[in-house]
N, CA, C and O of each residue as an XYZ file, in Angstrom:
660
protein
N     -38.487    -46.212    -78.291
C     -39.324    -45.536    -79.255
C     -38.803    -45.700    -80.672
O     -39.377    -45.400    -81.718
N     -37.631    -46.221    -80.503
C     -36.765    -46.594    -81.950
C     -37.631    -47.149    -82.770
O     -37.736    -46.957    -83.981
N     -38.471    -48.089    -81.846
C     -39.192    -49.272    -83.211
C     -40.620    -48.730    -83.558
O     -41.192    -49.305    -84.484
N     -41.119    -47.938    -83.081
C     -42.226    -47.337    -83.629
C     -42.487    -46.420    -84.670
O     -43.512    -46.087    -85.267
N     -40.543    -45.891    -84.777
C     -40.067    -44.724    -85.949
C     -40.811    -45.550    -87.244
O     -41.696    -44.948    -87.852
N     -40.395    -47.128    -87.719
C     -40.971    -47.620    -88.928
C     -42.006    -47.675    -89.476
O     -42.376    -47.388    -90.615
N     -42.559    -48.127    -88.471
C     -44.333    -48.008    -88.840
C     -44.794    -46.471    -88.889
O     -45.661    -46.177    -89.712
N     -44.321    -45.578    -88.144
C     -44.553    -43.946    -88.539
C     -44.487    -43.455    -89.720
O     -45.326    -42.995    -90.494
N     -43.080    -43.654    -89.765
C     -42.787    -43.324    -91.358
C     -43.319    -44.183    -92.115
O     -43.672    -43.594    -93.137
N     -43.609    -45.439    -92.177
C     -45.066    -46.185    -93.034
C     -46.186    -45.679    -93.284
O     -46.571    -45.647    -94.453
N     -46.878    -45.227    -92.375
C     -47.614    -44.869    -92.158
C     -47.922    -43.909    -92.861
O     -48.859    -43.959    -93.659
N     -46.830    -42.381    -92.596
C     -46.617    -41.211    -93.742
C     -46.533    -41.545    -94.725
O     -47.554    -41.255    -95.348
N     -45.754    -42.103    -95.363
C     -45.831    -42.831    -96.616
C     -46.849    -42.639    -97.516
O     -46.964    -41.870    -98.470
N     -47.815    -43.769    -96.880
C     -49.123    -44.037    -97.123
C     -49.974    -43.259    -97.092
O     -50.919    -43.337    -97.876
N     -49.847    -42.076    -95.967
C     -51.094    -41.399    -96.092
C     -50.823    -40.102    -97.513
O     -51.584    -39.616    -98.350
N     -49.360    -39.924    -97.204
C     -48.929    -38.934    -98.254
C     -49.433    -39.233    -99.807
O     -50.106    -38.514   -100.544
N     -48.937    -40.390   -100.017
C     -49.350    -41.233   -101.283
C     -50.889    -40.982   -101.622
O     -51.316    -40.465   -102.655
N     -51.561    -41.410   -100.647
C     -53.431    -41.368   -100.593
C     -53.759    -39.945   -101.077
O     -54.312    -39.583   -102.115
N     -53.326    -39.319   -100.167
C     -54.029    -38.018   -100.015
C     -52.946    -37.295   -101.442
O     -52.808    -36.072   -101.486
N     -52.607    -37.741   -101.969
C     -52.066    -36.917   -103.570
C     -52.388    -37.268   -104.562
O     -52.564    -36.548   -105.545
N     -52.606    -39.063   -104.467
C     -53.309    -39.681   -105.884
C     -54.838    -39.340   -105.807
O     -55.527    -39.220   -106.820
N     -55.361    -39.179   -104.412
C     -56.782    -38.280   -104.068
C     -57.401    -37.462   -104.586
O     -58.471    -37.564   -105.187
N     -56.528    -36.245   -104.314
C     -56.130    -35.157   -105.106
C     -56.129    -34.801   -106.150
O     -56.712    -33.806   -106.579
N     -55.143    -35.934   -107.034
C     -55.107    -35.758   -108.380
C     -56.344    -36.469   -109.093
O     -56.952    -35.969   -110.039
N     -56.651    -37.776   -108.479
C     -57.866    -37.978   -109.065
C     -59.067    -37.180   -109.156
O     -59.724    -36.991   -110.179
N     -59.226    -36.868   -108.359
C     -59.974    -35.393   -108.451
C     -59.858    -34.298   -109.423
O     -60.741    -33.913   -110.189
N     -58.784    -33.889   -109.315
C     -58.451    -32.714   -110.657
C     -58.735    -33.307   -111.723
O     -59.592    -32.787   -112.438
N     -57.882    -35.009   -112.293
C     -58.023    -34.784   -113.323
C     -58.808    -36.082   -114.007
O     -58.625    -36.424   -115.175
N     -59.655    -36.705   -113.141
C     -60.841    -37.885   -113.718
C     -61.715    -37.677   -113.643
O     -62.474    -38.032   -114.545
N     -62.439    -36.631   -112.001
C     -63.789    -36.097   -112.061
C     -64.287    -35.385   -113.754
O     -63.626    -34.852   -114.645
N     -65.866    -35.731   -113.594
C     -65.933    -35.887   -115.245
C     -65.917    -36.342   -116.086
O     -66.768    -36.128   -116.949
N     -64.462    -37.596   -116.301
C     -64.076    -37.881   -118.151
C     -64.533    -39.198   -117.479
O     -64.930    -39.528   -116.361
N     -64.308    -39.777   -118.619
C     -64.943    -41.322   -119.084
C     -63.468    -42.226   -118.306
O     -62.432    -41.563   -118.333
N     -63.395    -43.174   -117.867
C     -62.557    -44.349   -117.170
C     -61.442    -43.920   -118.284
O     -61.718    -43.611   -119.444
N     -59.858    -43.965   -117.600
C     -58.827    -43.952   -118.378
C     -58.402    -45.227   -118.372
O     -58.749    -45.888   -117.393
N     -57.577    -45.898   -119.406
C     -57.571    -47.039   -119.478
C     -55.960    -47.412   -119.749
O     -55.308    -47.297   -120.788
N     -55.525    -47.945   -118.307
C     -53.526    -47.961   -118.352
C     -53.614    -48.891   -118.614
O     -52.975    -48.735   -119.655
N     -53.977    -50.375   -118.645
C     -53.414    -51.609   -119.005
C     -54.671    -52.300   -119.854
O     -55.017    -53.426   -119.496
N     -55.197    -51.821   -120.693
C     -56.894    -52.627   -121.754
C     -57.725    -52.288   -120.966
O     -58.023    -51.138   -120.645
N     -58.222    -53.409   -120.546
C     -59.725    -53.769   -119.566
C     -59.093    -53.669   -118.368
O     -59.540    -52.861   -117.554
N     -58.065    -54.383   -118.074
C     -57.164    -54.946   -116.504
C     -57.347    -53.674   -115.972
O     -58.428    -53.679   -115.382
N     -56.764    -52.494   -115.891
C     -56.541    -51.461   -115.119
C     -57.410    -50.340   -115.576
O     -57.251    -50.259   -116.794
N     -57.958    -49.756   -115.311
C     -58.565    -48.245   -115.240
C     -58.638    -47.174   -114.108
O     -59.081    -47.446   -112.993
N     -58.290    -46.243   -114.373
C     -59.014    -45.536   -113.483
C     -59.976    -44.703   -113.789
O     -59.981    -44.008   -114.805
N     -60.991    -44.726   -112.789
C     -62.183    -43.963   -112.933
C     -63.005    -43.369   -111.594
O     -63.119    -44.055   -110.578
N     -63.419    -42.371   -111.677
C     -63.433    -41.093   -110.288
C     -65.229    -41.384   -109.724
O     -66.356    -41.044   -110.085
N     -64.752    -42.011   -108.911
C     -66.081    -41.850   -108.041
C     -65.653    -41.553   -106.428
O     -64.477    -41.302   -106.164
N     -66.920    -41.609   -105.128
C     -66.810    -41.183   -103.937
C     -67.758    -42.455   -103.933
O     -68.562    -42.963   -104.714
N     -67.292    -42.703   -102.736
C     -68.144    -44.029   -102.041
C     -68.875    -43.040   -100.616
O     -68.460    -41.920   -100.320
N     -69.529    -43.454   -100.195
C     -69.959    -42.501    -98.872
C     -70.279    -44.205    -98.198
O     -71.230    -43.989    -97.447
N     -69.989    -45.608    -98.112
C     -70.345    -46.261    -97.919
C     -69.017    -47.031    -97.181
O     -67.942    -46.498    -97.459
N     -68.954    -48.077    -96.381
C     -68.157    -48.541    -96.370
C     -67.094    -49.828    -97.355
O     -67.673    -50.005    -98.427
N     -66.335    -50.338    -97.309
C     -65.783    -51.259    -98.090
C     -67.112    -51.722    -99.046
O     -68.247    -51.964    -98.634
N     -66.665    -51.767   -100.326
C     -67.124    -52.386   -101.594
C     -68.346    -51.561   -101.967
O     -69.113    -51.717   -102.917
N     -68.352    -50.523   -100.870
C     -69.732    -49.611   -101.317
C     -70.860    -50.343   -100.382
O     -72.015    -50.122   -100.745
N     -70.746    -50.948    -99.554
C     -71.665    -51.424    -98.609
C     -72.181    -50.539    -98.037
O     -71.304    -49.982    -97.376
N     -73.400    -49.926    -97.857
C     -74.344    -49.492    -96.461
C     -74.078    -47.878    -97.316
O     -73.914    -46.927    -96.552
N     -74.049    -47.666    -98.382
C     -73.506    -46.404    -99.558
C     -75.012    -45.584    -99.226
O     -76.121    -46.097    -99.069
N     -74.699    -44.412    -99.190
C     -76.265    -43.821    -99.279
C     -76.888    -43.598    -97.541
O     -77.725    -42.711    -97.372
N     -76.574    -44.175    -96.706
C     -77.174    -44.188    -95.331
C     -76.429    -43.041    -94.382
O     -75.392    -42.549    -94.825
N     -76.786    -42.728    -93.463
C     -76.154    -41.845    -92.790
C     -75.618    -41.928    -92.008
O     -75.283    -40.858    -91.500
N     -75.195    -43.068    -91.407
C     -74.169    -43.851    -90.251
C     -72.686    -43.180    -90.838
O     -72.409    -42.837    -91.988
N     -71.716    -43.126    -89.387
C     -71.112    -42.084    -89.226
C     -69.553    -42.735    -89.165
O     -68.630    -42.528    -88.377
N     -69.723    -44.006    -90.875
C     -68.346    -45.074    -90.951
C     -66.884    -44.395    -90.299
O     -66.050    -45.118    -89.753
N     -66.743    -43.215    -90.412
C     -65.388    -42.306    -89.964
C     -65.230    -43.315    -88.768
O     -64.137    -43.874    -88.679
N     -66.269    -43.633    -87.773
C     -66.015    -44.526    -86.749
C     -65.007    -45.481    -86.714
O     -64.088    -45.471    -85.895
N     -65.189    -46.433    -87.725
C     -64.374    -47.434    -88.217
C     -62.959    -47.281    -88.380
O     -62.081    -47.995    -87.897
N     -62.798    -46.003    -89.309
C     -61.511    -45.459    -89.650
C     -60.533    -45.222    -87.917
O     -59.455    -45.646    -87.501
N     -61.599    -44.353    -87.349
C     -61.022    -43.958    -86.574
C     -60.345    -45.076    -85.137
O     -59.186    -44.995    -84.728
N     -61.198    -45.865    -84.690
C     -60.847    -47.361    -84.359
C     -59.999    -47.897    -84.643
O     -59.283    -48.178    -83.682
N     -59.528    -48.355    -85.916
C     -58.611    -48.684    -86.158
C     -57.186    -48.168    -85.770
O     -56.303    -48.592    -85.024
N     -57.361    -46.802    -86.790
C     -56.518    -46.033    -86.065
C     -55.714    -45.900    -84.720
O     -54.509    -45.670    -84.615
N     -56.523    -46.070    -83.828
C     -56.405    -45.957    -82.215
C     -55.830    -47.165    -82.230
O     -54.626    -47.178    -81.975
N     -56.452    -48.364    -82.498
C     -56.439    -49.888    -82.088
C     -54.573    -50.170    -82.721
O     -53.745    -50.754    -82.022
N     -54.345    -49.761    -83.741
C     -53.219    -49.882    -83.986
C     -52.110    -48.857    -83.221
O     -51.040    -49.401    -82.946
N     -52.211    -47.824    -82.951
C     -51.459    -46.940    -82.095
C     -51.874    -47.700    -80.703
O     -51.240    -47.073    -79.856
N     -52.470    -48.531    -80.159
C     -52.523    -49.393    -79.236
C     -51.331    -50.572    -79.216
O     -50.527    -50.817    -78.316
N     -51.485    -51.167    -80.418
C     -51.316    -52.573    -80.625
C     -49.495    -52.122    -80.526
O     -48.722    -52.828    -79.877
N     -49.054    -50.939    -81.228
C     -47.839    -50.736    -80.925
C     -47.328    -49.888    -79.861
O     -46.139    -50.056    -79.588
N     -48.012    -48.959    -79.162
C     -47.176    -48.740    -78.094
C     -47.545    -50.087    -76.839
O     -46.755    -49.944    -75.906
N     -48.196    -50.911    -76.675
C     -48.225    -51.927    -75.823
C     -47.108    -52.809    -75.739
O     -46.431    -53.165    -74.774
N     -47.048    -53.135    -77.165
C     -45.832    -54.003    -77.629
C     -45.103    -53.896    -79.041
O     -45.180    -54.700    -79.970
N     -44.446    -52.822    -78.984
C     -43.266    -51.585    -80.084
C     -42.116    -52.792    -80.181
O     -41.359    -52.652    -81.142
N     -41.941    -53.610    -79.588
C     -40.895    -54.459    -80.312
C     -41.313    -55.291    -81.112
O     -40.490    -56.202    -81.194
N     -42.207    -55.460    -81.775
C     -42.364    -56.677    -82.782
C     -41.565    -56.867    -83.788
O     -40.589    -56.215    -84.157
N     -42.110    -57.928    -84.260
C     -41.042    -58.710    -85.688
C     -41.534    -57.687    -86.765
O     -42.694    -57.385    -87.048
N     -40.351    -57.227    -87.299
C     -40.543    -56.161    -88.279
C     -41.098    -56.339    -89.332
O     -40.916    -55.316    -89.994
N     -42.023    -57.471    -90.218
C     -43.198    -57.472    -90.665
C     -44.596    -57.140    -90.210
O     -45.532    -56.496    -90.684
N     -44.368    -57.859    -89.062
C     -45.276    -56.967    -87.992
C     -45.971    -55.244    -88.387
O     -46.984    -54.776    -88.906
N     -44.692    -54.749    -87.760
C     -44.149    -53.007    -88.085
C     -44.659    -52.871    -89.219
O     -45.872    -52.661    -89.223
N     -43.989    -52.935    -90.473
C     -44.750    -53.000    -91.483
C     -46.196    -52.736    -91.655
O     -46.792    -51.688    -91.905
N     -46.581    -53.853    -91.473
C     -48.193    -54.301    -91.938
C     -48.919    -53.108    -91.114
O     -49.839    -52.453    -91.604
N     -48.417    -52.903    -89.842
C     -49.468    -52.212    -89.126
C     -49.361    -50.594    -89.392
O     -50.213    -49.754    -89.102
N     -47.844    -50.341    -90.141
C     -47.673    -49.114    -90.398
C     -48.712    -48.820    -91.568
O     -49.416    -47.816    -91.671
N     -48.646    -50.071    -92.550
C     -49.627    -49.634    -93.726
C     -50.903    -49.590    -93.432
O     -51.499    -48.708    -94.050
N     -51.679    -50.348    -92.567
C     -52.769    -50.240    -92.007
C     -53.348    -48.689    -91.314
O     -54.317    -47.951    -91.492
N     -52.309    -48.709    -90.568
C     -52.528    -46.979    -89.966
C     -52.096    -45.727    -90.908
O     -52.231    -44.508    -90.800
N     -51.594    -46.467    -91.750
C     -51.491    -44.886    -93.018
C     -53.025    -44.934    -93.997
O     -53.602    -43.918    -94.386
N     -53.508    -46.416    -94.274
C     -54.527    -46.480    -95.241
C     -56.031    -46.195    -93.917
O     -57.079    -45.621    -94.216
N     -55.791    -46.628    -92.873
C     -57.134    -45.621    -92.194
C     -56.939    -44.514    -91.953
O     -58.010    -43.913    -92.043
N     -55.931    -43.695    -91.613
C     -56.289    -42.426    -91.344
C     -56.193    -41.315    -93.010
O     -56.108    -40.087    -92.991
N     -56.220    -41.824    -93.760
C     -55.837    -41.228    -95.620
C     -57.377    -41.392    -95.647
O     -57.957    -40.343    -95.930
N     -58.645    -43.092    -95.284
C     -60.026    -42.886    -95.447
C     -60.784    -42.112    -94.431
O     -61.892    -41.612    -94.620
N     -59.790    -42.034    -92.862
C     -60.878    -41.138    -92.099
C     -60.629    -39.558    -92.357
O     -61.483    -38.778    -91.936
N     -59.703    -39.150    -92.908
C     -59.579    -37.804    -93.256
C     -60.846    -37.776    -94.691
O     -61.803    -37.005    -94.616
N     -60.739    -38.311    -95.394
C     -62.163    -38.539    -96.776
C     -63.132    -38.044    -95.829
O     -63.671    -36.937    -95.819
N     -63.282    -39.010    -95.035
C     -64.906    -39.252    -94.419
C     -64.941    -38.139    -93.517
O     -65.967    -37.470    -93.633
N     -63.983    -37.669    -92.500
C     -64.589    -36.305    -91.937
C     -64.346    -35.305    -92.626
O     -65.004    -34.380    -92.149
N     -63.666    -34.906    -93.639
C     -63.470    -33.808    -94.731
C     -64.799    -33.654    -95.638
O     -65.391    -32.628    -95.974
N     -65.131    -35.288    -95.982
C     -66.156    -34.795    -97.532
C     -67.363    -35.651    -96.840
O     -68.374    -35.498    -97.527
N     -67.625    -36.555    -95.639
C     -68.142    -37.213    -95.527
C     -68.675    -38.890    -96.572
O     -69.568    -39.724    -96.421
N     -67.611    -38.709    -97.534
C     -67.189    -40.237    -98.620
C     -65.865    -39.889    -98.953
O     -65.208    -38.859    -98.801
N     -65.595    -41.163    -99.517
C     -63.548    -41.419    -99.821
C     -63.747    -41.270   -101.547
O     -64.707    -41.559   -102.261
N     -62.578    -40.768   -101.828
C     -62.468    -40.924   -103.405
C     -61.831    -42.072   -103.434
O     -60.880    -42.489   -102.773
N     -62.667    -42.687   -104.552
C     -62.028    -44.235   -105.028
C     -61.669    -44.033   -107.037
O     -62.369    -43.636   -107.968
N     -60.461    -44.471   -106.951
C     -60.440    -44.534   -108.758
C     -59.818    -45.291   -109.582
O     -59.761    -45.176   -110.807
N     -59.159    -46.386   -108.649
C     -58.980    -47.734   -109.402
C     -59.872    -48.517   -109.936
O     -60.979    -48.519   -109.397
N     -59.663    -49.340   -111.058
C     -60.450    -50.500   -111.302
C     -60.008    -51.154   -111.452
O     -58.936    -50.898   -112.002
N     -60.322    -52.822   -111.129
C     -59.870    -53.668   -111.678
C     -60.469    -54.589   -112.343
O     -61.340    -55.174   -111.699
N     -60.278    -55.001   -113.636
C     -61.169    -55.765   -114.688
C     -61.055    -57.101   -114.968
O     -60.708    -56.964   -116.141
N     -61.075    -58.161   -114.820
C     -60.377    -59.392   -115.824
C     -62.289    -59.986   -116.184
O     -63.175    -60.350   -115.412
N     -62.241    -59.804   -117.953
C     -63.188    -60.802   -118.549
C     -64.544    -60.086   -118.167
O     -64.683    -58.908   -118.497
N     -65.627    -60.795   -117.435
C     -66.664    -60.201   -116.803
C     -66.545    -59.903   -115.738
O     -67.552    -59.346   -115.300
N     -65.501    -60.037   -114.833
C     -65.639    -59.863   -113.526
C     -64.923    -58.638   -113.067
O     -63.785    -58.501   -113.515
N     -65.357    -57.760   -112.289
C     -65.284    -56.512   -111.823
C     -64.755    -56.484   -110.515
O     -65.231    -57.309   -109.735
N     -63.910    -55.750   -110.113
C     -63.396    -55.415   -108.897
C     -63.678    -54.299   -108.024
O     -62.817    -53.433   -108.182
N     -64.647    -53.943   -107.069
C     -65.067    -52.283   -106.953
C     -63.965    -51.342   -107.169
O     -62.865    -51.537   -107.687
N     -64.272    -50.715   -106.872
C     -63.494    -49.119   -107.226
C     -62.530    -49.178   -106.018
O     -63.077    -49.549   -104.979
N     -61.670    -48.990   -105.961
C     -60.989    -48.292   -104.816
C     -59.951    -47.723   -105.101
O     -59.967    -47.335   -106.269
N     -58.748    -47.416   -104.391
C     -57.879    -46.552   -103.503
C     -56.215    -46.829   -103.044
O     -55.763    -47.942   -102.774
N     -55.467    -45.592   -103.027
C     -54.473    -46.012   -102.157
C     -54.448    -46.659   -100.689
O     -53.796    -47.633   -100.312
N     -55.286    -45.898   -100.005
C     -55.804    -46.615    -98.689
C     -55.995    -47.597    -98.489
O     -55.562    -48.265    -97.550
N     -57.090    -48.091    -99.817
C     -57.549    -49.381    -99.627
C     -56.386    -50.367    -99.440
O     -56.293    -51.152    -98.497
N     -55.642    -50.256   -100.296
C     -54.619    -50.767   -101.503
C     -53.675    -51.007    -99.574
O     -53.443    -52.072    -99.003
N     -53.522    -50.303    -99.335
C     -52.604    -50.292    -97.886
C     -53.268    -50.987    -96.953
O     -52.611    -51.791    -96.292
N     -54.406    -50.871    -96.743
C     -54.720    -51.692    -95.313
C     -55.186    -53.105    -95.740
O     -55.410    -53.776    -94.733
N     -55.454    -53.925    -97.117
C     -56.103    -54.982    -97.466
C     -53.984    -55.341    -97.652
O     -53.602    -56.392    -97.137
N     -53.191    -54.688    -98.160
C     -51.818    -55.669    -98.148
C     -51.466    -56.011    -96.844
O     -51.074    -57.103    -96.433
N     -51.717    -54.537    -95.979
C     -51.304    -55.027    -94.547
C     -51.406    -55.947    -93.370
O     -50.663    -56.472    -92.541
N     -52.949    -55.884    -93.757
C     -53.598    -56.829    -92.840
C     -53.267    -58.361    -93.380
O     -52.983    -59.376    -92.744
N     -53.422    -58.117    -94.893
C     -52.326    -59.639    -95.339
C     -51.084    -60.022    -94.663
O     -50.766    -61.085    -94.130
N     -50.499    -58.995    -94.796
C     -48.934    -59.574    -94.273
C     -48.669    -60.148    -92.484
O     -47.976    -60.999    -91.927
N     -49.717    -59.060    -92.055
C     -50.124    -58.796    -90.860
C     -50.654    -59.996    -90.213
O     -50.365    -60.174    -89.030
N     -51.669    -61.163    -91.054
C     -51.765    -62.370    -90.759
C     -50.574    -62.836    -91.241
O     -49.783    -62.638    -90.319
N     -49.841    -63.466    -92.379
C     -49.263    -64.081    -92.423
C     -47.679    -64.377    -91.261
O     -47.013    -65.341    -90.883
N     -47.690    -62.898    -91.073
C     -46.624    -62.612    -90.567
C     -47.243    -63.364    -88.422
O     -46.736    -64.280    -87.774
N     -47.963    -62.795    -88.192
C     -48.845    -63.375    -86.954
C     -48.914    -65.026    -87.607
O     -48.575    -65.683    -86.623
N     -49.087    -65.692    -88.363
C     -49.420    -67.230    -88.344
C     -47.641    -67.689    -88.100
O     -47.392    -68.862    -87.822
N     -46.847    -66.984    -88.193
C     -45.848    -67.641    -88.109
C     -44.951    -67.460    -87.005
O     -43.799    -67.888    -86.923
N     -45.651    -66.718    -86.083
C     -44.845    -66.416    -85.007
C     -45.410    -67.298    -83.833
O     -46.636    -67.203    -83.766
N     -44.789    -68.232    -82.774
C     -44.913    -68.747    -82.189
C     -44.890    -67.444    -80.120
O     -43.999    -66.828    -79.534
N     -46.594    -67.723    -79.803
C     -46.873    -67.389    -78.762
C     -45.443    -67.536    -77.782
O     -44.665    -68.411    -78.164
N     -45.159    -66.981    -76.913
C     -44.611    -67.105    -75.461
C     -44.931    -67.474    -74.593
O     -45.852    -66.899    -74.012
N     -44.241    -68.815    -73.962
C     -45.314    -69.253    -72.948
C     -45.683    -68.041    -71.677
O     -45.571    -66.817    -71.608
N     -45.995    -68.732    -71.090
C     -47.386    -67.414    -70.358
C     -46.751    -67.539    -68.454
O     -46.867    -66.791    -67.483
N     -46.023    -69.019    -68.702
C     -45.245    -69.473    -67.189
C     -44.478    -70.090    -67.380
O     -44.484    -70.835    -68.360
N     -43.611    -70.041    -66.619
C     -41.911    -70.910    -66.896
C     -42.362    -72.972    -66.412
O     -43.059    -73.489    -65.539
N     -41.690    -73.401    -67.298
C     -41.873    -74.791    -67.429
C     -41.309    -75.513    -66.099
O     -40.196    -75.414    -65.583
N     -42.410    -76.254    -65.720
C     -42.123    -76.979    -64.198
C     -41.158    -77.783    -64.431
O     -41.369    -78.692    -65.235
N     -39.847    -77.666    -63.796
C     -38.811    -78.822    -63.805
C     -39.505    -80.329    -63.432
O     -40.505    -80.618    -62.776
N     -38.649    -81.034    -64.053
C     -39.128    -82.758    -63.953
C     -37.948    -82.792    -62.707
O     -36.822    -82.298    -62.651
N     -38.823    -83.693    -61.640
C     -38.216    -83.895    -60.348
C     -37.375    -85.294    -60.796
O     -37.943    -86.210    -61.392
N     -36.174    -85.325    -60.488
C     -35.862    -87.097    -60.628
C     -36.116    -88.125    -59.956
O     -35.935    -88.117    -58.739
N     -36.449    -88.902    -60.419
C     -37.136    -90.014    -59.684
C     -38.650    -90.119    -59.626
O     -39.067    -91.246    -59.359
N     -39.863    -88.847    -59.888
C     -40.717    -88.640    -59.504
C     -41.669    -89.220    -59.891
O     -42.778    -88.975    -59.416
């Protein structure tokens, strides 16, 4: 159970983080006009998505918490099945399971997530999002990269070469 401690405490991390910059975005952006930390590049600004990623399917009454919650499970799967992985692995999936359960608490609490990042360069716009977000889009990055580099186990032990045969 040693190796599941990392991704736990990842996990907390993450959700702790979410659910305070949440919070605070709330107290103190609901209302004012986009604050602006780096020019155009960075802002934050307080909206609720009730939609899934990028504001997709926003407005409908489908019950996305689903998603959140799936995941959730699917990763508390993926590690108690197999809790020894390569500790990027751990990682990625810890941030993954801290940034869904930080959006499924949004979605069964308010029924939408607070989002209040922006990101700007020139004309092009980045939607709004989140610590959550911010956690499960690095994770699942690392999460492939880290999976493209690990070589499968074979599945049956290699037939000896008979001599002479």
């Amino acid at each position: 159970m040693r190796s599941l401690r990392g991704p736990a405490v990842i996990a907390a991390a993450v959700l702790a983080a979410d659910q305070w910059t949440k919070r605070w975005a709330t107290d103190v952006l609901q209302e004012r006009p986009p604050v602006h930390v780096i020019g155009e590049l960075v802002k934050l600004t307080y909206t609720r998505n009730s939609g899934v990623a990028f504001g997709l399917g926003a407005g409908s009454h489908y019950p996305y918490w689903i998603f959140s919650l799936a995941a959730a499970v699917g990763i508390v799967a993926l590690l108690a099945l197999r809790p020894e992985r390569p500790v990027l692995q751990r990682v990625a999936l810890g941030l993954v399971l801290g940034g869904a359960v930080g959006n499924l608490i949004d979605r069964v609490r308010f029924g939408e997530v607070v989002d209040f990042i922006l990101l700007s360069w020139r004309q092009w716009q980045f939607p709004v999002f989140n610590v959550a977000d911010s956690a499960v889009s690095v994770g699942v990055m690392i999460f492939a990269l880290a999976w493209s580099g690990t070589r499968p186990e074979p599945t049956e032990a290699p037939v000896p070469e008979v001599p002479g045969g």
